[in-house]
Backbone as numpy.savetxt, mean C-alpha at the origin, in Angstrom:
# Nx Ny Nz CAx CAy CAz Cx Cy Cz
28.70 4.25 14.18 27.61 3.32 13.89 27.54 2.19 14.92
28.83 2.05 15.85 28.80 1.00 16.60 27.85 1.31 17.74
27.85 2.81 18.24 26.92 2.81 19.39 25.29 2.92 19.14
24.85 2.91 17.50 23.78 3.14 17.08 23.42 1.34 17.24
24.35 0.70 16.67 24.00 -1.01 16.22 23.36 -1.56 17.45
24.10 -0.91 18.97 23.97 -1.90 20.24 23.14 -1.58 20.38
22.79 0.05 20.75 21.66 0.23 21.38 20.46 -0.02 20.84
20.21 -0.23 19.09 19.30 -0.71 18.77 18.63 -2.40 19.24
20.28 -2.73 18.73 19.63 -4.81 19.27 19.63 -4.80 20.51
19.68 -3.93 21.51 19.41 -3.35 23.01 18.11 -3.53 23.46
17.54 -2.72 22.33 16.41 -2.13 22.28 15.02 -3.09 22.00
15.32 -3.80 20.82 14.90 -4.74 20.15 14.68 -6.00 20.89
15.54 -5.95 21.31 15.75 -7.52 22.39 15.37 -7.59 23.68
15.41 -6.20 24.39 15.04 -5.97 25.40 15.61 -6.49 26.49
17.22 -6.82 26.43 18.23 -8.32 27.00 19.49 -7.67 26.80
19.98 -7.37 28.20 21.58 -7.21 27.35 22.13 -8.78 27.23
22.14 -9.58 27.77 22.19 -11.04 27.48 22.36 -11.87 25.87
21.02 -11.52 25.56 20.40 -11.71 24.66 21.25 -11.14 23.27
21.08 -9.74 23.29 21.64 -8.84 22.76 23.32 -9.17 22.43
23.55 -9.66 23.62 25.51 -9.50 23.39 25.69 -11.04 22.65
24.49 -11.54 22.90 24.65 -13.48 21.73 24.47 -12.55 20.20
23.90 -11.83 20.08 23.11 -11.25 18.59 24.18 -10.66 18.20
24.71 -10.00 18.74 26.02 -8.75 18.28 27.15 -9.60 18.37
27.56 -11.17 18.98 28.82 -11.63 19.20 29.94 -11.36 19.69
29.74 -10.67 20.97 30.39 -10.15 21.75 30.00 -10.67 23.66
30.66 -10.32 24.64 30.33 -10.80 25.99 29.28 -10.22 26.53
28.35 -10.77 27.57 27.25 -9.30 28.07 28.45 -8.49 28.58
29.11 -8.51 29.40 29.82 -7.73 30.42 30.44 -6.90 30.17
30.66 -6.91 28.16 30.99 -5.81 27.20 30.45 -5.21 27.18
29.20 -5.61 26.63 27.75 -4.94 26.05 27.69 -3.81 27.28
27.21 -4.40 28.13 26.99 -3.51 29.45 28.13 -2.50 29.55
29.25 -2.61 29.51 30.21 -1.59 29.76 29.90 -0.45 28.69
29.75 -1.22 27.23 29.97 -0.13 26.41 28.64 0.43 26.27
27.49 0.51 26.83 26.48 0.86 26.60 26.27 2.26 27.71
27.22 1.07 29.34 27.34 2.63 30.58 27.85 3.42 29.99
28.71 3.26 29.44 30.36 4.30 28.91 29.38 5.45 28.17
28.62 4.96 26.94 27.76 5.67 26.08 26.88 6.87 27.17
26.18 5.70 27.98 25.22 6.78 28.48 26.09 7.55 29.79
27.17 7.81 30.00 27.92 8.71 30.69 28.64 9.89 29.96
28.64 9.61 28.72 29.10 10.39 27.36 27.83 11.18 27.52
26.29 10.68 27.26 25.50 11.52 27.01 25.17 11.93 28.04
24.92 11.87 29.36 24.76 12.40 30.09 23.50 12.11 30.69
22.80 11.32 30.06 21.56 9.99 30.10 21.34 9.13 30.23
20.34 8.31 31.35 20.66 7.02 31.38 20.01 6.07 29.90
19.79 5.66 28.51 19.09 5.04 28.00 18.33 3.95 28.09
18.45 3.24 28.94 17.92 2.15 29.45 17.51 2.19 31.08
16.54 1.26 31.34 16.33 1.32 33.01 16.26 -0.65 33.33
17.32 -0.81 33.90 17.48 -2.33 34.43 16.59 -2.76 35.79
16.21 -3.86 35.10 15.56 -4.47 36.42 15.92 -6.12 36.08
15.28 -6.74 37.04 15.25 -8.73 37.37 14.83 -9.19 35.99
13.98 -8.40 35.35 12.85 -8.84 34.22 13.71 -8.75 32.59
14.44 -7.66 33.09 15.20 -7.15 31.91 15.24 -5.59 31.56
15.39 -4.74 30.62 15.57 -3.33 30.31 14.34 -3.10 29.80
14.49 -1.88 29.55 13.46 -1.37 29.13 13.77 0.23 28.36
13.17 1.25 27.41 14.20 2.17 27.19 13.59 3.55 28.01
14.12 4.82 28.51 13.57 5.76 29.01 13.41 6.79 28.11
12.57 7.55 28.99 12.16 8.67 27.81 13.49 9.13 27.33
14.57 9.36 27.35 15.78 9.35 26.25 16.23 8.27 25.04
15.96 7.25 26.05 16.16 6.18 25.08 15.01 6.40 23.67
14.42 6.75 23.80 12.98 6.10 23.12 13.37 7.47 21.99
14.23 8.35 22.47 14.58 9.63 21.37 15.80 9.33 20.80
16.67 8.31 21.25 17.80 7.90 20.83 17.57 6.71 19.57
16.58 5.78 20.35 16.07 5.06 19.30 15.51 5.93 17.93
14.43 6.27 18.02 14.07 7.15 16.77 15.07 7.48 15.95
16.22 8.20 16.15 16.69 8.92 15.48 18.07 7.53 15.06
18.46 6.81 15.56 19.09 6.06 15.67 18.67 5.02 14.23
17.23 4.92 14.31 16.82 3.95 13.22 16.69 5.04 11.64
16.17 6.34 11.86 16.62 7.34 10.78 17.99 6.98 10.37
19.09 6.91 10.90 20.44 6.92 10.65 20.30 5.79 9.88
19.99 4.46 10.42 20.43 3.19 9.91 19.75 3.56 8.25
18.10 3.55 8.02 17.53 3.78 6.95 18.42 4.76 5.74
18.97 5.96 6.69 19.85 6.54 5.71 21.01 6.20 5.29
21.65 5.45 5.73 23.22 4.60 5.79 22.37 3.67 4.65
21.47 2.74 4.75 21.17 1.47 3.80 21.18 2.38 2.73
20.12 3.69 2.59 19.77 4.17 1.23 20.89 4.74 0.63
22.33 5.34 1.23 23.38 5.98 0.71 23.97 4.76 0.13
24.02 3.07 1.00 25.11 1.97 -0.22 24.21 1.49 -1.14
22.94 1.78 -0.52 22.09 1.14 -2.27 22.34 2.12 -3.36
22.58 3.29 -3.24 23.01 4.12 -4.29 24.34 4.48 -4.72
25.50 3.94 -3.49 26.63 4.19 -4.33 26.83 2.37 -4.95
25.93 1.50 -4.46 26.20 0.48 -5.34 25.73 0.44 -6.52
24.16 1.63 -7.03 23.79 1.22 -8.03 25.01 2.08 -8.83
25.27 3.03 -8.48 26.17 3.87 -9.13 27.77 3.30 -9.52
28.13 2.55 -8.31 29.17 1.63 -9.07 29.09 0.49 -10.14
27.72 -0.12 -10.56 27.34 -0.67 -11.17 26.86 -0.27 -12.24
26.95 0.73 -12.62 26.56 1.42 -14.01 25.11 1.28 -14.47
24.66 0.49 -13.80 23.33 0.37 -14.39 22.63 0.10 -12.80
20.89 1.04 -13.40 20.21 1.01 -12.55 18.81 0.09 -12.90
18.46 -0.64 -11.32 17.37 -1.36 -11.37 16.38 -0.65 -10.59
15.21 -0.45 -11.20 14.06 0.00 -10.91 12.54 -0.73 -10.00
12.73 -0.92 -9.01 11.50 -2.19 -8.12 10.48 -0.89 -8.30
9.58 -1.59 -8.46 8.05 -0.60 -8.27 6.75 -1.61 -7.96
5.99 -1.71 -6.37 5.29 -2.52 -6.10 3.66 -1.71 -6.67
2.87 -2.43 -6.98 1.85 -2.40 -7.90 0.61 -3.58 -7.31
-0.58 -2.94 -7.05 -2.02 -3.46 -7.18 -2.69 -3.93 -8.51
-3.48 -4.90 -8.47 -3.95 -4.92 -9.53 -4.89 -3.84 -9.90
-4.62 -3.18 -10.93 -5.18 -1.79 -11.05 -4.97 -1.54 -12.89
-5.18 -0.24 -13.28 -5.26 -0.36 -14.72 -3.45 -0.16 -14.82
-2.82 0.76 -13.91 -1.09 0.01 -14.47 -0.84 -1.05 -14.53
-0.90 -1.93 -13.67 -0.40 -3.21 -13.99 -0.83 -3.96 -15.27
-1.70 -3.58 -15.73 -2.36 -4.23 -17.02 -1.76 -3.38 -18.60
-0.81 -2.11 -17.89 -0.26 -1.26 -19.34 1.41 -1.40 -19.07
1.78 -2.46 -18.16 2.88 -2.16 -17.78 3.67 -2.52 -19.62
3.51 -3.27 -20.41 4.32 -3.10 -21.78 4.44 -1.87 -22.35
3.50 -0.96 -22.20 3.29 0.36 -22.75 4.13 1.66 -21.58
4.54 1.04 -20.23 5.50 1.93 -19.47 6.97 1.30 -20.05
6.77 0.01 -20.26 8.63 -0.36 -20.51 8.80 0.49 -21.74
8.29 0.42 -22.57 8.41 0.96 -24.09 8.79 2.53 -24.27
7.81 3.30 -23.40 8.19 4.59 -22.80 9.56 5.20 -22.07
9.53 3.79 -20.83 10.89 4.41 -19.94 12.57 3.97 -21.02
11.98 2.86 -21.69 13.42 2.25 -22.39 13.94 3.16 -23.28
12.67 4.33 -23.68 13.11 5.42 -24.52 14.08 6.22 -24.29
14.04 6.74 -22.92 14.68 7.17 -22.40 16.28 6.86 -21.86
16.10 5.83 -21.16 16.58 5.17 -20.30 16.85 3.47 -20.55
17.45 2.85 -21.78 17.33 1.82 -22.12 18.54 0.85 -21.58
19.49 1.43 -21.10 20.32 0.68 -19.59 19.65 0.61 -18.64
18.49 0.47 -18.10 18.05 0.45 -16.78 16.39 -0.13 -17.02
16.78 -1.28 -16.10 15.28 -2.13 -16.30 14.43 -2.06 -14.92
13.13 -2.18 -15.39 12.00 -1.89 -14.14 11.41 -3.29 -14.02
11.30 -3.30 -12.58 10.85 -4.44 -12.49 9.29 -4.22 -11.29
8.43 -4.90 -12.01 7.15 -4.59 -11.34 6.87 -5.80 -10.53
6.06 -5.27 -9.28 5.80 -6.87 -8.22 4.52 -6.13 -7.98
3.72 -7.70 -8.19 2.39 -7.45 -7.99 1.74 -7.66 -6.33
1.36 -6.89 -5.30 1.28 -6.94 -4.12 0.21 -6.55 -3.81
-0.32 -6.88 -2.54 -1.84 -6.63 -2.04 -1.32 -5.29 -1.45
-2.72 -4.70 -1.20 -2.25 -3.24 -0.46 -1.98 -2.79 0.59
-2.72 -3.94 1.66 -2.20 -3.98 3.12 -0.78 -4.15 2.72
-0.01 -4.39 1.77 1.83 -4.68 2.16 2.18 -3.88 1.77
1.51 -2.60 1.12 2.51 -1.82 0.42 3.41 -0.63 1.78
2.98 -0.46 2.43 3.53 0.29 3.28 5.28 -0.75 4.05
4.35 -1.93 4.49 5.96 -2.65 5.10 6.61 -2.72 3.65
6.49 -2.69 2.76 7.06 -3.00 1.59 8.50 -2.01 1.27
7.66 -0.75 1.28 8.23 0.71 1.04 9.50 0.95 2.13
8.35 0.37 3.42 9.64 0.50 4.43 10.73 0.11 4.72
10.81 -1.22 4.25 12.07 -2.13 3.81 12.83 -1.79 2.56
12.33 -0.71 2.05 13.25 -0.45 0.52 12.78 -1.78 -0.14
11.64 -2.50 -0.24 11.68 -3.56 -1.38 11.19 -2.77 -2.60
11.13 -1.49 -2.60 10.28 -0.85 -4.58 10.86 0.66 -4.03
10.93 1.06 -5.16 11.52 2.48 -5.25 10.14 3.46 -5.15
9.13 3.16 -5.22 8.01 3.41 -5.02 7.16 2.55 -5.03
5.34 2.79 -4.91 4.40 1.74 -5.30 3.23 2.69 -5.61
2.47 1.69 -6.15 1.14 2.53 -7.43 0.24 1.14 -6.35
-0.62 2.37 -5.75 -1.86 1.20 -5.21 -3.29 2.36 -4.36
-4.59 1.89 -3.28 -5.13 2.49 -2.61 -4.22 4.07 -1.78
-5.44 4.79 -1.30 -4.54 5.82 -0.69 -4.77 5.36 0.83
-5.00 4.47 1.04 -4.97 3.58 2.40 -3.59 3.90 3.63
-2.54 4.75 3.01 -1.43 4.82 3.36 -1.19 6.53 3.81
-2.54 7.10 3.42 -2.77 8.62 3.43 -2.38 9.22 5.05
-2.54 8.93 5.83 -2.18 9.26 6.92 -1.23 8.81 7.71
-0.42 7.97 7.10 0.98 7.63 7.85 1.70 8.47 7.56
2.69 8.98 8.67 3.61 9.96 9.17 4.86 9.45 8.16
5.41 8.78 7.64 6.20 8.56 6.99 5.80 8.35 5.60
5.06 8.46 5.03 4.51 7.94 3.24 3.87 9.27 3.11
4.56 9.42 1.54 4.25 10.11 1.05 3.18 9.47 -0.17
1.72 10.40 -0.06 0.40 9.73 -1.44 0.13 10.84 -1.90
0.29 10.44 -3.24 0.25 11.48 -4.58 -1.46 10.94 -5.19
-1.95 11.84 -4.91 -3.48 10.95 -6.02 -3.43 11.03 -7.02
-3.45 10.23 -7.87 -3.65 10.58 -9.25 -5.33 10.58 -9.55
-5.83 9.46 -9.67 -6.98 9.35 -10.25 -8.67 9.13 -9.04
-9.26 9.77 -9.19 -10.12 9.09 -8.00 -11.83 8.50 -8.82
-11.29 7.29 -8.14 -12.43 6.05 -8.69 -13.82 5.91 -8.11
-15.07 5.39 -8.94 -16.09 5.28 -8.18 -16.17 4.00 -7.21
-16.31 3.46 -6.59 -16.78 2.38 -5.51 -17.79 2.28 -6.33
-18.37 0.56 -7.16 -19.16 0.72 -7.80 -20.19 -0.71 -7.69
-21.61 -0.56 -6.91 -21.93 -2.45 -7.14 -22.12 -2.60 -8.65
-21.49 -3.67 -8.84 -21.34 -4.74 -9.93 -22.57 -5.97 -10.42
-23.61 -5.50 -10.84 -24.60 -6.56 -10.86 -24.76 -7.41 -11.89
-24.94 -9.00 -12.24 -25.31 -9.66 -13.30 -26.65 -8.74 -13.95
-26.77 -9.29 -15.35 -27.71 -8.48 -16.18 -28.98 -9.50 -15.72
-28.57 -10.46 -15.38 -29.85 -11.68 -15.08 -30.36 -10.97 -13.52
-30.11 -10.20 -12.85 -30.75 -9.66 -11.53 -30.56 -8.15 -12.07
-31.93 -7.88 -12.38 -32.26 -6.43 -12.78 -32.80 -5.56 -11.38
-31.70 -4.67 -11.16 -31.70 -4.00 -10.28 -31.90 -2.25 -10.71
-32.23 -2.04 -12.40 -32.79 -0.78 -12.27 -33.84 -0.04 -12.19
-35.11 -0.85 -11.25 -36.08 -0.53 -10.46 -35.84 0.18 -9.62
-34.44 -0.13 -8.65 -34.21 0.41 -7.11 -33.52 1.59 -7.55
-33.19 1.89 -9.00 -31.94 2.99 -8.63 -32.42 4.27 -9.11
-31.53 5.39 -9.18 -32.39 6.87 -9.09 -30.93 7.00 -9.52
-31.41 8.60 -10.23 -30.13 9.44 -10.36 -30.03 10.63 -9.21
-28.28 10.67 -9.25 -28.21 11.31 -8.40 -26.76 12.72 -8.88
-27.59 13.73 -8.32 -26.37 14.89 -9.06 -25.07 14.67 -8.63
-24.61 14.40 -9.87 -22.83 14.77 -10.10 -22.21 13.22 -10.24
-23.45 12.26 -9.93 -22.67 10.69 -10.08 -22.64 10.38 -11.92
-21.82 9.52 -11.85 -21.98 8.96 -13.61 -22.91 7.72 -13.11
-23.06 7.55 -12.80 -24.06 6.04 -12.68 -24.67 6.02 -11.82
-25.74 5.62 -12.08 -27.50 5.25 -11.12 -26.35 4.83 -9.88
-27.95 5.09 -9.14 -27.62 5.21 -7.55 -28.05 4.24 -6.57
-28.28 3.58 -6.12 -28.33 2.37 -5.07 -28.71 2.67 -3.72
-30.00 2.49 -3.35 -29.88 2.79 -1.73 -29.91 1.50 -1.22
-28.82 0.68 -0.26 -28.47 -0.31 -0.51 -29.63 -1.02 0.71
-30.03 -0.01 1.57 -30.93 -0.04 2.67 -32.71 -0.67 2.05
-32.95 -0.59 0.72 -33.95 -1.04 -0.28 -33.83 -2.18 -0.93
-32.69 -2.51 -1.38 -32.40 -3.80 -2.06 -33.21 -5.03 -1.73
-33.32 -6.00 -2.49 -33.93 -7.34 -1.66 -32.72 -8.35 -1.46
-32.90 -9.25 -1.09 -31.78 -9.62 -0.79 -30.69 -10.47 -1.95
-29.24 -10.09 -1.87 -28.85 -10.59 -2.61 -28.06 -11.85 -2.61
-26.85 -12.02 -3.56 -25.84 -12.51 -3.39 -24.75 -12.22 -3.59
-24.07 -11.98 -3.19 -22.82 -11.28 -3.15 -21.35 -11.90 -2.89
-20.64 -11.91 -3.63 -18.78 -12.41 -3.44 -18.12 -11.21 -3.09
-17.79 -10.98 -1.80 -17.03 -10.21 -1.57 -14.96 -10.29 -1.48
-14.42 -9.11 -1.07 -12.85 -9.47 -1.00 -12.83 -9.74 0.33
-12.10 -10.03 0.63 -11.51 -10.95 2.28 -11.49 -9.87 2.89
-11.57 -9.71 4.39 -11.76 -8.86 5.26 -10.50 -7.34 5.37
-9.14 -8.20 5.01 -7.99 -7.41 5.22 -8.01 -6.48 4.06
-8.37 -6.71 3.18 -7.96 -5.73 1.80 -8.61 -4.06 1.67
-8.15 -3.69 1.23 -9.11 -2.23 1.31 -10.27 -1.97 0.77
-10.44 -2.80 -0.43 -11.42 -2.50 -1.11 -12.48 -2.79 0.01
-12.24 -3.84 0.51 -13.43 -4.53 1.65 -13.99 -3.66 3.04
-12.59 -3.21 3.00 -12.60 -2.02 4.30 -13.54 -0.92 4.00
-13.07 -0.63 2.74 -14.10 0.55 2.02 -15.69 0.10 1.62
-16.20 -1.24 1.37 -17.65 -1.73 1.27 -18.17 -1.55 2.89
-17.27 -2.39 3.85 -17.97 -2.19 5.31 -18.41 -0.76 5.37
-17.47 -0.38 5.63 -17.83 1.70 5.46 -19.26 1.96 5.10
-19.23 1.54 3.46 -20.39 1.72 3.38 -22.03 1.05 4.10
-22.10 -0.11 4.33 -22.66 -0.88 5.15 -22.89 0.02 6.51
-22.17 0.24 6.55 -22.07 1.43 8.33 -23.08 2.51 7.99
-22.86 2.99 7.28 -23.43 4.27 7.00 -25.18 4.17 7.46
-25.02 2.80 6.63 -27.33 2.18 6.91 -27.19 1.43 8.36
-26.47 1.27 9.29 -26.44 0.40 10.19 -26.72 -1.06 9.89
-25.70 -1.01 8.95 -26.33 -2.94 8.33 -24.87 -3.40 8.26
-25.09 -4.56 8.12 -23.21 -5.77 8.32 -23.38 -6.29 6.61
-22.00 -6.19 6.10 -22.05 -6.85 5.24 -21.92 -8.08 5.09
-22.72 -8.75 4.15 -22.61 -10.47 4.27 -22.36 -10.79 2.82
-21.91 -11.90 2.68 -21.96 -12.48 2.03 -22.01 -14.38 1.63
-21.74 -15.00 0.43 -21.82 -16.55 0.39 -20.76 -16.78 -0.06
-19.66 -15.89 -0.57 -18.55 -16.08 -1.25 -17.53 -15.52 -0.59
-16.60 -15.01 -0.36 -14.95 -14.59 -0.05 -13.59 -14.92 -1.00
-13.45 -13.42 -1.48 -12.16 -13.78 -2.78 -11.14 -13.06 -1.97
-10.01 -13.43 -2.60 -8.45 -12.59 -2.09 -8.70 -11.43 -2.86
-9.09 -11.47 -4.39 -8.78 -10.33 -4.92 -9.99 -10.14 -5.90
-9.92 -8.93 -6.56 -10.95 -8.59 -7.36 -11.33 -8.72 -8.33
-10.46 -9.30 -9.21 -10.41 -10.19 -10.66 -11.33 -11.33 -10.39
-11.20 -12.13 -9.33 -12.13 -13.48 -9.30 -13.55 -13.13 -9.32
-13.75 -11.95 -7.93 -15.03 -11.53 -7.60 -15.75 -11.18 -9.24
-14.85 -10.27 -10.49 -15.58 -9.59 -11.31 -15.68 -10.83 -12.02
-15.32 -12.07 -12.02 -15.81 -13.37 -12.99 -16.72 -13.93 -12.71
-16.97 -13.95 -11.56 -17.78 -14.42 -11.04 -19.62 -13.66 -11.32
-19.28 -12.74 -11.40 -20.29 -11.56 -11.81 -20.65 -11.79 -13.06
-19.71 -11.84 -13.67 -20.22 -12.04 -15.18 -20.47 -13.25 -15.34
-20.52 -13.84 -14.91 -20.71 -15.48 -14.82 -22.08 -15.57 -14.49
-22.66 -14.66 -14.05 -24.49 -14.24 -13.29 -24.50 -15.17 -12.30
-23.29 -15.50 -11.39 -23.27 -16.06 -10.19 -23.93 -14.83 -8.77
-22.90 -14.02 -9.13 -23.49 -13.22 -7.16 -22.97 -11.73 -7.95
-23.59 -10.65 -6.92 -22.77 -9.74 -7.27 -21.68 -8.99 -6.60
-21.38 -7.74 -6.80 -19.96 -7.56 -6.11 -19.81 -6.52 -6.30
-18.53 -5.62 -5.50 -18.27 -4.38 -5.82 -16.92 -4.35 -6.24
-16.23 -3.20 -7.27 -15.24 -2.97 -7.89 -15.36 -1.47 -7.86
-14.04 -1.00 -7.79 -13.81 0.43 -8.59 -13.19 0.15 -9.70
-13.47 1.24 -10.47 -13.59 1.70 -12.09 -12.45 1.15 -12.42
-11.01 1.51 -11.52 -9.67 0.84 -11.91 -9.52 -0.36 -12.70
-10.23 -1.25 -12.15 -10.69 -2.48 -12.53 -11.48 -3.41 -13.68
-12.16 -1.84 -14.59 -12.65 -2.25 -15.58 -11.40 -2.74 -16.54
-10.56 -2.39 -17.18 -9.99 -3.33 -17.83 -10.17 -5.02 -17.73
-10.07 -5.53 -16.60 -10.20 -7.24 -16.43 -11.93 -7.66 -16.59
-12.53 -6.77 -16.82 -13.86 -7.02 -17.58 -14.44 -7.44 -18.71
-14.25 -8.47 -19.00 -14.22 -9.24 -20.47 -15.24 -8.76 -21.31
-16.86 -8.81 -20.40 -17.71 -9.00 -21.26 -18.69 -7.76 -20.48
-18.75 -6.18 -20.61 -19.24 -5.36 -19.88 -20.91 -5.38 -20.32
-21.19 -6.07 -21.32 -22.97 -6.22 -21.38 -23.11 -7.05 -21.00
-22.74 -8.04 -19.91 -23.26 -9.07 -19.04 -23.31 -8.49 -17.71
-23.29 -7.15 -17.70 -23.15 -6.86 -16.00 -23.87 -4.91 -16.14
-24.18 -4.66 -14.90 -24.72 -3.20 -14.76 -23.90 -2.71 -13.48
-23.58 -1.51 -13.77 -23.09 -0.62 -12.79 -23.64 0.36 -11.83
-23.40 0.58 -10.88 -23.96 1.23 -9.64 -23.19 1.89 -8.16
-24.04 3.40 -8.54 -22.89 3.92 -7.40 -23.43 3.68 -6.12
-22.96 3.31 -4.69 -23.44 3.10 -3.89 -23.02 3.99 -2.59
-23.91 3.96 -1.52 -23.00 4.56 0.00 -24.19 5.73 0.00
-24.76 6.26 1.36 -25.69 7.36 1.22 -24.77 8.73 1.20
-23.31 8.64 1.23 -21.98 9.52 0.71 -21.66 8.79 -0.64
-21.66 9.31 -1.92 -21.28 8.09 -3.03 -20.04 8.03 -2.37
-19.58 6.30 -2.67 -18.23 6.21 -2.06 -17.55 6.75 -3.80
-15.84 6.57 -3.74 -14.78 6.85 -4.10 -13.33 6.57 -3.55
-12.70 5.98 -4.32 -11.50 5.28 -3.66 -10.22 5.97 -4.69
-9.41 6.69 -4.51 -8.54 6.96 -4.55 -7.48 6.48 -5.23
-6.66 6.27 -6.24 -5.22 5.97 -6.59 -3.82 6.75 -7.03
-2.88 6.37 -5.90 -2.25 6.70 -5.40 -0.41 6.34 -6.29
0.43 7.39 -5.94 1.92 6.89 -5.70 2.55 7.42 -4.78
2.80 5.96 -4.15 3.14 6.12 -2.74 4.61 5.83 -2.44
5.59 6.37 -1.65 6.53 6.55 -1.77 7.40 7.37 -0.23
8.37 6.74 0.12 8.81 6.94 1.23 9.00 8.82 1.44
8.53 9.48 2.24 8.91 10.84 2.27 10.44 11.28 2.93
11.18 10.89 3.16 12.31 10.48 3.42 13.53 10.50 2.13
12.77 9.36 1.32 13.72 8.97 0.34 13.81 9.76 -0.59
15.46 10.10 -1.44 15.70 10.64 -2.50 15.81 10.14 -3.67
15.20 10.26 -5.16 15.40 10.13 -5.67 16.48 9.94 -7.15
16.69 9.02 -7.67 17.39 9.43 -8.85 16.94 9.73 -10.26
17.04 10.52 -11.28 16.35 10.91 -12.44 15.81 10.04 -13.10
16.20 8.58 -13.04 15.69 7.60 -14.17 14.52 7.23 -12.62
14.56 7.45 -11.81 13.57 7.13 -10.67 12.25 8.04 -10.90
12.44 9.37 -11.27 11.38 10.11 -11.50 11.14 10.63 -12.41
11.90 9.82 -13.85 10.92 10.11 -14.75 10.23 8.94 -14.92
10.56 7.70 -13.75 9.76 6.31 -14.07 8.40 6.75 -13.41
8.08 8.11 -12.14 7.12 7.72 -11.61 6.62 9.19 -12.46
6.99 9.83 -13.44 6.48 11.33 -14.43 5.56 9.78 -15.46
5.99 8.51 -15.95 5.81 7.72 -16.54 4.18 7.05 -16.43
4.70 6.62 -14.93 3.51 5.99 -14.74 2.45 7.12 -14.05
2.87 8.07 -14.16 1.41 9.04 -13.43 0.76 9.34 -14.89
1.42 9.49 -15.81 0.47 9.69 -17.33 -0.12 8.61 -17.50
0.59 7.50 -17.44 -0.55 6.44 -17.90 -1.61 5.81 -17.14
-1.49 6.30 -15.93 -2.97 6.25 -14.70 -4.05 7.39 -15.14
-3.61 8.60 -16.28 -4.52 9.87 -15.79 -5.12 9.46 -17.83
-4.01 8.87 -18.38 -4.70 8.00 -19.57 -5.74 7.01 -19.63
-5.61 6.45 -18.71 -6.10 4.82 -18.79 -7.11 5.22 -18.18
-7.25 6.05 -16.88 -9.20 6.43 -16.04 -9.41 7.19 -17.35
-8.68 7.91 -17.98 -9.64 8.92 -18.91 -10.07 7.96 -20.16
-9.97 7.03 -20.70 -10.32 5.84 -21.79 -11.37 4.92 -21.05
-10.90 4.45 -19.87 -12.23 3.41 -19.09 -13.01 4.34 -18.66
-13.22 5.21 -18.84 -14.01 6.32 -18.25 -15.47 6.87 -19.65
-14.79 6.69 -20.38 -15.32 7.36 -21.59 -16.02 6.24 -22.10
């Protein structure tokens, strides 16, 4: 592990200098034991210049596999520690979505089972769920499938949601809408509308990523007079017959008062957004680990099938 440690803060630092302050040792070590290494392999890993190192196409295969090792070394003492500890703790990072709103009805379930071992839920935006996973901060996470094409995450869909505008009942918008085959709800050509008002989510979040999308489709920018972090504010605001907004279905639970507002599918593709458990493809599980995520995949395919109906 010692020649994995250097060459990483090697790597990282880009300094054998630098590097031999970080590791607490001399450069003139560092340097020796790093030649020594790459005369063992038969490769140079690094290429020195005035400026500093840099890694070569070996290095850059040494690294890779080098940081696999470390990830698997952390995940083998987090498990012989939970295992020396007799009891296991359960992290699971979570969107605001319809789990997070049944999480009493998952403790009640898993404690059945499993009543030495407590779960602990963290509520996180979805741009973090990936660095999240990657750091081992949750044994999994329940959020967007935003994470669908990274080479390392594994996304399980469970449920797939409508993308839906959200209108006050005081701005009657079912003049503009039409049915359309196979949607549950009137249709929106958003390219017709007059103009509105609208609270949208902040630029970074997905949901937002997924409204621009749609916006693209008509060659139009989305605007708005409002900007929320999250989607709970936007849907109060709605019912409030302030502006309107978009939500997926996930979201109906935090809907207090659903005859103060009308629903609408939008996008000249109806949109649909995805929910997901996402989870390192890498990592192994333990049994109270997967019957926590056998747990929460029933009560995602419960909860769309009740807000649904």
């Amino acid at each position: 592990m010692k020649d994995i440690m250097y060459v990483l803060t090697a790597a990282e630092c880009k300094s054998i200098s630098r590097a031999a302050e970080i590791l607490y040792i001399s450069q003139p070590a560092l340097s020796r034991y790093i030649s020594k290494l790459e005369r063992e392999l038969g490769l140079a890993l690094f290429e020195r210049s005035g400026e500093g190192i840099r890694l070569t196409d070996a290095g850059v295969i040494y690294v890779k596999y080098a940081r696999e090792i470390m990830r698997a070394k952390e995940e083998m003492e987090r498990e012989l520690k939970r295992l020396c500890s007799g009891r296991r703790n359960i992290s699971i990072g979570t969107t605001l979505n319809t789990v997070y709103m049944s999480i009493p009805d998952m403790q009640t379930a898993f404690a059945g089972k499993y009543p030495d071992c407590r779960l602990t839920f963290a509520n996180i935006r979805a741009e973090n769920i990936i660095d999240g996973l990657r750091k081992h901060q949750y044994s999994f996470a329940v959020g967007p499938d935003s994470a669908a094409f990274e080479e390392d995450i594994s996304c399980e869909k469970i449920c797939e949601e409508y993308l839906l505008l959200m209108a006050p009942v005081c701005l009657d918008l079912r003049p503009y809408a039409l049915k359309k085959e196979g949607c549950r709800y009137p249709w929106l050509d958003l390219s017709r509308l007059p103009e509105l008002n609208f609270i949208l989510q902040e630029e970074t979040t997905a949901i937002r990523k997924q409204i621009d999308r749609v916006y693209e489709e008509y060659g139009m920018k989305s605007a708005s007079g409002m900007t929320t972090s999250n989607s709970v504010m936007a849907i109060q605001v709605a019912e409030n017959q302030m502006a309107c907004c978009f939500v997926s279905e996930a979201f109906f639970p935090y809907i207090t008062e659903k005859s103060r507002v009308r629903f609408y599918c939008v996008g000249k593709t109806v949109q649909k957004t995805n929910s997901c458990i996402l989870y390192l493809k890498n990592r192994s599980f333990t049994p109270e680990e997967r019957f926590c995520m056998s747990v929460v995949r029933q009560t995602m395919k419960e909860n769309y099938q009740r807000i649904t109906t």
